[in-house]
C-alpha positions as CSV (number, residue, x, y, z in Angstrom):
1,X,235.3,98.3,51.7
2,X,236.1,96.0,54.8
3,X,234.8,92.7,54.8
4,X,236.4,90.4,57.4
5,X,238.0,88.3,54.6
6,X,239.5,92.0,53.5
7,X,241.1,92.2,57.2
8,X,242.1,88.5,56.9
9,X,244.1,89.1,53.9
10,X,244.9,92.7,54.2
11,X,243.2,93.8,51.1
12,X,241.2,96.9,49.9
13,X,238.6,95.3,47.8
14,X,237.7,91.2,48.2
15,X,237.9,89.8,45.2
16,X,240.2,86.7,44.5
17,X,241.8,86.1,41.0
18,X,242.8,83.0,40.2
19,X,245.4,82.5,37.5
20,X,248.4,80.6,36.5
21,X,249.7,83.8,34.8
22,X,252.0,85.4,37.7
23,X,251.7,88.8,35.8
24,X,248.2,88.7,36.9
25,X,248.3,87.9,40.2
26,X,250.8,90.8,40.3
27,X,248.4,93.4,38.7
28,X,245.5,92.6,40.7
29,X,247.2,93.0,44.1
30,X,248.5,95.4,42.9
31,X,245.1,96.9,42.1
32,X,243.7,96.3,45.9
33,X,242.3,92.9,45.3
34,X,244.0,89.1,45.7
35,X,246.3,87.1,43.2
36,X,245.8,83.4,43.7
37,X,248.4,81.6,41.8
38,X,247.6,79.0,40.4
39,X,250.3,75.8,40.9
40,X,248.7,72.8,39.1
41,X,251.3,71.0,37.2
42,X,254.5,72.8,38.9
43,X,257.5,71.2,40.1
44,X,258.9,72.4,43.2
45,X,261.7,74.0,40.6
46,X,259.3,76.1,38.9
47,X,257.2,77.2,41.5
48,X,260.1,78.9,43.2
49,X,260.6,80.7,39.4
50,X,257.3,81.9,39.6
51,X,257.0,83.0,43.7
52,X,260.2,84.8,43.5
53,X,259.6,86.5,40.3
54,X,255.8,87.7,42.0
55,X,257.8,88.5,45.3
56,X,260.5,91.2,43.4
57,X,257.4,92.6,41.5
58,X,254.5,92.7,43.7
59,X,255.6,95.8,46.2
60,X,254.7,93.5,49.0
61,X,251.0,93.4,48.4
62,X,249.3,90.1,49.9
63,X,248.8,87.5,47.1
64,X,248.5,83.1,47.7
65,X,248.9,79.9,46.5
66,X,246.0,77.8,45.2
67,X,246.9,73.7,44.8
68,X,245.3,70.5,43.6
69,X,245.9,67.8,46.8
70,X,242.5,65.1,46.0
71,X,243.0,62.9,49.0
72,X,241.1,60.3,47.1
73,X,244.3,60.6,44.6
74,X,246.7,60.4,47.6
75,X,244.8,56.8,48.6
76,X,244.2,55.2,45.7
77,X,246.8,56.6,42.7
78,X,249.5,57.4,45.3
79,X,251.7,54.6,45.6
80,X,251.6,53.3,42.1
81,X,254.5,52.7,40.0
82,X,254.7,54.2,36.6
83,X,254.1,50.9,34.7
84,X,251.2,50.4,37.0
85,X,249.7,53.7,35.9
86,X,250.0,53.1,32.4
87,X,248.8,49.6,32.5
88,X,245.6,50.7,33.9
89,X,244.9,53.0,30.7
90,X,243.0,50.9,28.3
91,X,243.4,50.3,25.0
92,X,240.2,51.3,23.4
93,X,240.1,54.9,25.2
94,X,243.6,55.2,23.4
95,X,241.7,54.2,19.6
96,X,239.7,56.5,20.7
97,X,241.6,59.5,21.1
98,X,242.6,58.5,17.8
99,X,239.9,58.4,16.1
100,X,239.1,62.1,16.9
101,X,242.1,63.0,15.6
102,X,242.3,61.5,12.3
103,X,238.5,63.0,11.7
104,X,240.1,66.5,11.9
105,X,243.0,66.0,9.9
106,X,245.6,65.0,12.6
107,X,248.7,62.3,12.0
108,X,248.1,60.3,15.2
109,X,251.7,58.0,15.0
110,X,253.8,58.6,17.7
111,X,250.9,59.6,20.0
112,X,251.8,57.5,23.0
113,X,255.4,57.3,22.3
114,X,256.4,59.3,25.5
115,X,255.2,57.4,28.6
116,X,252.0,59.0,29.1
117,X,252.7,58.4,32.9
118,X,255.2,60.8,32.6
119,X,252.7,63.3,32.9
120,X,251.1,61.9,36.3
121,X,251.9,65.0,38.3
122,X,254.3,63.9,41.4
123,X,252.0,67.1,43.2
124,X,249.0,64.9,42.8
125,X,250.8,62.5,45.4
126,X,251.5,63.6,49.0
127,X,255.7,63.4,48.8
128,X,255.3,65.8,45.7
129,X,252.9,67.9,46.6
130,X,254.5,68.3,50.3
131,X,257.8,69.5,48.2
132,X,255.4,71.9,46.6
133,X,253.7,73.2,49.5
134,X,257.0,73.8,51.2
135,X,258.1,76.4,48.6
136,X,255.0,78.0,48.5
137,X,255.0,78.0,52.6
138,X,258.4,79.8,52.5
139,X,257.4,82.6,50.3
140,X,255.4,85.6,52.2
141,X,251.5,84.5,51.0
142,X,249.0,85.2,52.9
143,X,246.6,81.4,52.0
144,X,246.8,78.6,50.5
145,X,243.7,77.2,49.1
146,X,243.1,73.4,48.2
147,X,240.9,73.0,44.6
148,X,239.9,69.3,45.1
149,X,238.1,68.7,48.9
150,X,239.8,69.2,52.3
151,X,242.9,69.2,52.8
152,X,245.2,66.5,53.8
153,X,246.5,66.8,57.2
154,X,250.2,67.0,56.3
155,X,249.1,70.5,54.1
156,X,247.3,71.9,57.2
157,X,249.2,71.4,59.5
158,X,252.1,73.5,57.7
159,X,250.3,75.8,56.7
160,X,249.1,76.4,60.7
161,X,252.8,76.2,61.7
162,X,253.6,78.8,59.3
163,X,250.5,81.3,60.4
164,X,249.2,81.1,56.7
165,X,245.2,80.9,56.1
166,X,243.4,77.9,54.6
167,X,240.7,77.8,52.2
168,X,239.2,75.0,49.9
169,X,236.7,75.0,47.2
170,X,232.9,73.8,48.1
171,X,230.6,72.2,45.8
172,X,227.9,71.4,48.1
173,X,226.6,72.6,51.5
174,X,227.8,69.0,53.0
175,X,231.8,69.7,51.5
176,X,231.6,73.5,52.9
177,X,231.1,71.6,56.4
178,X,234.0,69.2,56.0
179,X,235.9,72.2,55.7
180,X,234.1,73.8,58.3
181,X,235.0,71.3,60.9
182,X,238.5,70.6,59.4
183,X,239.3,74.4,61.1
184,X,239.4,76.0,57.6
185,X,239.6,79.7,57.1
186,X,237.9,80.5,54.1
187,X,235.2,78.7,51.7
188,X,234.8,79.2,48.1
189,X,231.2,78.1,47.1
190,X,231.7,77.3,43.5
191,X,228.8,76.7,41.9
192,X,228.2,74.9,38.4
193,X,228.8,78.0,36.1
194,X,232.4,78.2,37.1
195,X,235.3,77.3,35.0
196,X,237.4,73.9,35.6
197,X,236.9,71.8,38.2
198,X,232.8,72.1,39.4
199,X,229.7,71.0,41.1
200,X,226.4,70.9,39.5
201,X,224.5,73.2,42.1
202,X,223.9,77.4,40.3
203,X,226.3,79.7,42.8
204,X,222.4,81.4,43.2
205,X,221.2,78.5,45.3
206,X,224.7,77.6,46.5
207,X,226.4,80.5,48.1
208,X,222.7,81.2,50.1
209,X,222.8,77.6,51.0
210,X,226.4,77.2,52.7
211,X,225.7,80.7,54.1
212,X,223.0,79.4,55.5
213,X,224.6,75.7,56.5
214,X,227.9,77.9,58.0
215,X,226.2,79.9,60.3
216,X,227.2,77.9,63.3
217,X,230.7,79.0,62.2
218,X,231.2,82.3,62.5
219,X,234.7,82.6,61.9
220,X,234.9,81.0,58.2
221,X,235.3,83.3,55.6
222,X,232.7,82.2,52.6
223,X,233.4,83.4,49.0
224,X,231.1,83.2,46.1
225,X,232.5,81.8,42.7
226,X,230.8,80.3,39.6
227,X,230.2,82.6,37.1
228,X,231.3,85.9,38.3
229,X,232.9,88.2,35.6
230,X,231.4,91.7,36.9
231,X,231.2,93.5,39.8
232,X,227.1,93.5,39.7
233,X,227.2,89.4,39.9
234,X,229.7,89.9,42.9
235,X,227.5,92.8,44.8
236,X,224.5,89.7,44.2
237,X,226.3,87.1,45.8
238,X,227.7,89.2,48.6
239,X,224.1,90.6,49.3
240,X,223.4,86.7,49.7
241,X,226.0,86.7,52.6
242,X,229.1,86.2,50.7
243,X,232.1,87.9,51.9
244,X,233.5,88.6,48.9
245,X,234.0,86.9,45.3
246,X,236.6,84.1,44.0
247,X,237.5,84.7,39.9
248,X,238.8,82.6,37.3
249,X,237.4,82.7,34.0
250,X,237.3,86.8,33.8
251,X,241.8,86.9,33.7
252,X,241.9,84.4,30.5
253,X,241.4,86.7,28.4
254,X,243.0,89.9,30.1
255,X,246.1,91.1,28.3
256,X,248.5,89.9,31.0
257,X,247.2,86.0,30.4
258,X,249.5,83.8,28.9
259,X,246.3,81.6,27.6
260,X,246.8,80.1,24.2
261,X,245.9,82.9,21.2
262,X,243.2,80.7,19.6
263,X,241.4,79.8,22.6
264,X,241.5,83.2,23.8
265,X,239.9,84.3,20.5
266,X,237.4,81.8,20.6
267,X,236.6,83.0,24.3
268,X,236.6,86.3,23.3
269,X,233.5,85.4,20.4
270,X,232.0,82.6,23.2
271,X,228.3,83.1,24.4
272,X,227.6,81.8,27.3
273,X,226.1,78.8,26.0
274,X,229.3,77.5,24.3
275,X,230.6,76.3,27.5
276,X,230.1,72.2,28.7
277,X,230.0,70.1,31.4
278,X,232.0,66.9,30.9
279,X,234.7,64.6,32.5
280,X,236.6,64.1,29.2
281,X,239.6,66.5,30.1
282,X,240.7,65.0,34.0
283,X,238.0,62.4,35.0
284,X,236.4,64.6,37.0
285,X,233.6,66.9,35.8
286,X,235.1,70.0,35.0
287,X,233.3,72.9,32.4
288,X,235.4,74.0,29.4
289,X,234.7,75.7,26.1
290,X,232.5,73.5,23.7
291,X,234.7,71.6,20.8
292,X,234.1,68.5,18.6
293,X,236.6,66.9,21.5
294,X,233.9,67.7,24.0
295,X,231.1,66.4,21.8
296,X,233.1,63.5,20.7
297,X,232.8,62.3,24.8
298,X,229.8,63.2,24.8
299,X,228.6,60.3,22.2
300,X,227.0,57.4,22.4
301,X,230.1,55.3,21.2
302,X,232.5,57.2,23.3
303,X,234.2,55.2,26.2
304,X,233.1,56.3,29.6
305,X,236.0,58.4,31.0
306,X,238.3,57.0,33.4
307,X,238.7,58.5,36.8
308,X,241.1,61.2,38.2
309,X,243.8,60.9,37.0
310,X,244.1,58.4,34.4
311,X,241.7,60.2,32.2
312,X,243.9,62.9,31.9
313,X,246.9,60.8,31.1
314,X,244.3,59.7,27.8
315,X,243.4,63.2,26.9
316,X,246.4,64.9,28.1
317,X,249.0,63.9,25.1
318,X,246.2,64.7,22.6
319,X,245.0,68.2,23.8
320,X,249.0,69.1,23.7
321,X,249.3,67.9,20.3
322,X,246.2,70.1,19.3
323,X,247.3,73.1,21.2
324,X,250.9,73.2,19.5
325,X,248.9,72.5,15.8
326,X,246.5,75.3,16.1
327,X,249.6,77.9,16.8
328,X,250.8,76.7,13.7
329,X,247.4,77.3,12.0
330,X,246.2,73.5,11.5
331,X,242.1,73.5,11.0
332,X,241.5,70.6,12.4
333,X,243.1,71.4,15.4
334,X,241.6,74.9,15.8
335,X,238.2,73.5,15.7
336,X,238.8,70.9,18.3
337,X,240.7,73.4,20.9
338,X,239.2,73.7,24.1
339,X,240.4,75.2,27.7
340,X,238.5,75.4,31.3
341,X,235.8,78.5,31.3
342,X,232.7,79.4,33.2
343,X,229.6,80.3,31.8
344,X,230.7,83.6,32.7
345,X,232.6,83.7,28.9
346,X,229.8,85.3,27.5
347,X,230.4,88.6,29.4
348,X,234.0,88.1,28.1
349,X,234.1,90.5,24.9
350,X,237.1,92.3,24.9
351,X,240.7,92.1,26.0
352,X,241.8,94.5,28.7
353,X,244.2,95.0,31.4
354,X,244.2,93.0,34.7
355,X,244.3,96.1,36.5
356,X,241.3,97.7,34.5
357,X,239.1,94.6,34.8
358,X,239.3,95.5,38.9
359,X,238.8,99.0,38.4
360,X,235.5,97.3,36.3
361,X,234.3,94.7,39.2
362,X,234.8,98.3,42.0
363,X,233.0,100.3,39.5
364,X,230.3,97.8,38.9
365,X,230.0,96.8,42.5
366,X,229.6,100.5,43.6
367,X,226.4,100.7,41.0
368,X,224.7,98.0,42.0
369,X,225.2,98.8,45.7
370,X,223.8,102.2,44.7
371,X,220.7,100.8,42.9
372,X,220.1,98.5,46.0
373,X,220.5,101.6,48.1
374,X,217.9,103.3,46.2
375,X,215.1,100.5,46.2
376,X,215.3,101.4,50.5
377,X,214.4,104.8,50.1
């Protein structure tokens, strides 16, 4: 198959993986598609881990970088100090947390011990996430893709200088032109189904609509995402005008992913219906697997969350404290684990390799192109 994102990127088959598991990324460019790392949360230190251990293993296939740079972060968040940040977390959002936590069972002292603005990634900021960006520029990726609007100038103007492509994450037809007229290479239309970070537009109306809005710009790669865990849903979207598809959900629960063993279980017994919509986690909406931590912000006495990213210095501490419990077998804290997943998590039955699931989408694709094919005759 040649797409003109497949010539962009030098790949045999256009589909994008997104993972923070390096083996995955690995496997699947490996396979003929793209591994997108993801680097949320990385220090400049452990990014260069991770790049160089995918550089000795991935035989020189193509593979990027995906980041978190919010401008709105950057102008607001950026210059505060860490007692500022911390002082602007109230109290009752802290009870709160609490209070969920002693319903199921959990010893809340000691909670908020560590400073909780100890956690305020320095990447979220443009002097840390520059540092990043300069690690990942010097390792041999073929894009770097922003998650949270367009990029800030310093990010794409290194990324030019170092002949890399650019691609962001659209919600809406108005942020796909943003990126549009911000010289952008790609655009992922994520629509509400997808996994983390999301719109509320269905990737059916979506990736026809920026199609549609992006026509005056030829050049500008558009990939579908939201929902897309088969090659059928991918053949759909690229019938639409999509060039190819973005991934996410689909690698949690490969073999490969390093994604906790009890939320990979529960993903792995999920319908699609046990997924939610909510700003609990980060302040911005995001979808995750359905918990009582979910439905506890989702109550009528539950404080409104805060925005990006104090909420996740609330939630953060908690969700850690749960995820080391339920390892060790703690009810209470099974029940309330949750992790970012698309509505996709229904088709997610079974646990294979990363490399078979791309054999699956190639497979799958090659069907429903068939059945198309037939409907013409």
């Amino acid at each position: 198959m040649k797409t003109p994102i497949c010539e962009k990127l030098g790949i045999e088959f256009p589909l994008v993986a997104f993972s923070h598991c390096r083996d995955v990324v690995v496997e699947v460019s490996k396979a003929g598609g793209f591994g997108m790392l993801g680097a949320a949360g990385h220090t400049p230190e452990s990014l260069e881990i991770e790049l160089t251990w995918i550089d000795e293993h991935i035989d020189g296939k193509p593979y990027g970088v995906d980041l978190i740079v919010p401008t709105s972060i950057d102008a607001k968040e950026g210059g505060l100090t860490v007692e500022e940040i911390e002082s602007r977390i109230p109290e009752p959002h802290k009870r709160y947390v609490e209070q969920i936590l002693a319903e199921h069972g959990i010893a809340t002292a000691g909670l908020w011990d560590r400073q909780i603005a100890a956690n305020f990634g320095d990447n979220m900021r443009e002097a840390g996430a520059s540092q990043v960006l300069e690690v990942a520029l010097d390792h041999p990726i073929k894009m770097v893709v922003n998650a949270l609007g367009v990029p800030p100038g310093f990010m794409i103007d290194a990324a030019r200088q170092k002949g890399i492509l650019l691609g962001a994450l659209a919600g809406t037809k108005e942020h796909a032109i943003k990126h549009a007229e911000a010289g952008l290479d790609a655009v992922i239309a994520a629509g509400g189904e997808a996994g983390g970070h999301c719109g509320e537009i269905a990737t059916l109306v979506l990736v026809p609509e920026i199609v549609e809005t992006l026509r005056d710009y030829p050049e500008v790669s558009i990939l579908a995402a939201g929902g897309i865990v088969t090659g059928k849903q991918m053949a759909a979207c690229m019938a639409m005008g999509a060039e190819g598809a973005w991934t996410g959900s689909v690698w949690l629960t490969t073999a490969e992913a390093e994604t906790h063993p009890v939320i990979k279980d529960k993903m792995l017994q999920a319908s699609s219906r046990q997924t939610v919509r909510s700003r609990s986690r980060t302040g911005k909406y995001t979808r995750q697997l359905r918990s009582p931590w979910t439905d506890a912000w989702h109550a009528a006495e539950a404080p409104d969350p805060l925005p990006m990213p104090l909420q996740g210095l609330v939630s953060g501490p908690a969700l850690q404290k749960i995820d080391k419990l339920a390892l060790s077998g703690d009810p209470g804290a099974k029940a309330l684990s949750t992790y970012w997943v698309g509505q996709g998590v229904g088709l997610m039955n079974e646990t294979i390799g990363a490399r078979s699931v791309v054999r699956e989408f190639m497979e799958d694709f090659a069907g429903a192109a068939e059945r198309l094919g037939e409907l013409m005759e």
